[in-house]
Steps between C-alpha positions, in 0.01 A plus 500: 500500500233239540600191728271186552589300749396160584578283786383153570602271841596167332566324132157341559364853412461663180608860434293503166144607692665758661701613157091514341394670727750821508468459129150544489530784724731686267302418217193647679683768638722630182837402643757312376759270767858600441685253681352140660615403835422156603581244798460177672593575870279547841375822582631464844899540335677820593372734190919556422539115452217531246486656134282756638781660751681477145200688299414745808900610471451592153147668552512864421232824519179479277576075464176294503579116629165317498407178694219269489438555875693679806551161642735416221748779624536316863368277767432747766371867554827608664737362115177634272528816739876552391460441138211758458695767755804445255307545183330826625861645605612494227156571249442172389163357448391154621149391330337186575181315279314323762463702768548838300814678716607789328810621659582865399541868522079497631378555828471126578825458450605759739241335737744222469822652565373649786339187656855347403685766673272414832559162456922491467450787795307213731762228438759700602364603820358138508880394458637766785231415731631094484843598543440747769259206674791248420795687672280566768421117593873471443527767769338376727618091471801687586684469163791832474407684217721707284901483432695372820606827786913606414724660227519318210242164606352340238186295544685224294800541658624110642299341197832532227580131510135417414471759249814388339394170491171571328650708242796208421096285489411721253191698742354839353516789701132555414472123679758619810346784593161299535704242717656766716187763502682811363447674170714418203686811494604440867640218412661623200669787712619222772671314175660790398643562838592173611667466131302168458361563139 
């Protein structure tokens, strides 16, 4: 299956030079586009609040999707990054007109995957390094880390009438776990025990 896929940022902006162009390309090229996928939305929205998260989903081995450019799949390196790395797990091909990508089962590919692999493998020692740097200024200011000493202490233990009263407000956990610095499944757990859900 042949996808083109064309994104513009605003209704100011026309999809139909970037619809010639992947025409032309299939035309020179022999191929034939199976299914159009176009949109009006900024390349900086989450790629699963997009049509693309929508056509990447439905991607499959051997599956060509072709793009005027590689901007057009993102904003920035790290979300063009992901879309490529999810292509090539799975054996899809990503093939752009302008600046001639060609995103398969060839050696530059696998150049790619491993330079993505390095990459995702930097952030998340970039990502343990901040935390580790974090709960050590915490340290230090004299801030207790971890759950409270004694049996059975919560760290949200004494915080039930203002938990209750934020759910009765209608507060996500997702949002009360930010407000109290815990993860969400802490707080879930204290819910559950506390019988407040």
């Amino acid at each position: 299956m042949i996808y083109g896929y064309i994104r513009v940022s605003t209704d100011r902006q026309t999809v139909e030079n970037q619809r010639y162009e992947i025409k032309r390309f299939c035309q020179e090229n022999n191929l034939q586009v199976d299914k159009w996928i176009s949109e009006t939305i900024s390349g900086a929205k989450e790629v699963d609040k997009r049509r693309l998260g929508k056509l990447l989903k439905g991607v499959r081995k051997d599956d060509i999707i072709i793009c005027s450019e590689i901007s057009r799949l993102g904003r920035s390196l790290f979300m063009i990054m992901s879309v490529l790395n999810h292509c090539m797990e799975i054996g899809a091909k990503v093939w752009t007109i302008k600046d001639n990508y060609r995103l398969g089962d060839d050696i530059t590919s696998k150049v790619l995957a491993f330079a993505f692999g390095i990459s995702a493998e930097i952030e998340r020692k970039l990502i343990s390094q901040r935390t580790r740097e974090a709960l050590a200024r915490k340290k230090s200011e004299g801030i207790k880390l971890g759950r409270p000493k004694g049996p059975g202490k919560r760290i949200l233990d004494g915080k039930e009438k203002q938990i209750k009263a934020m759910l009765a407000a209608g507060v996500t956990k997702v949002q009360m776990s930010k407000v109290y610095g815990v993860h969400v499944s802490t707080l879930h757990e204290f819910l559950t025990a506390k019988g407040l859900r």
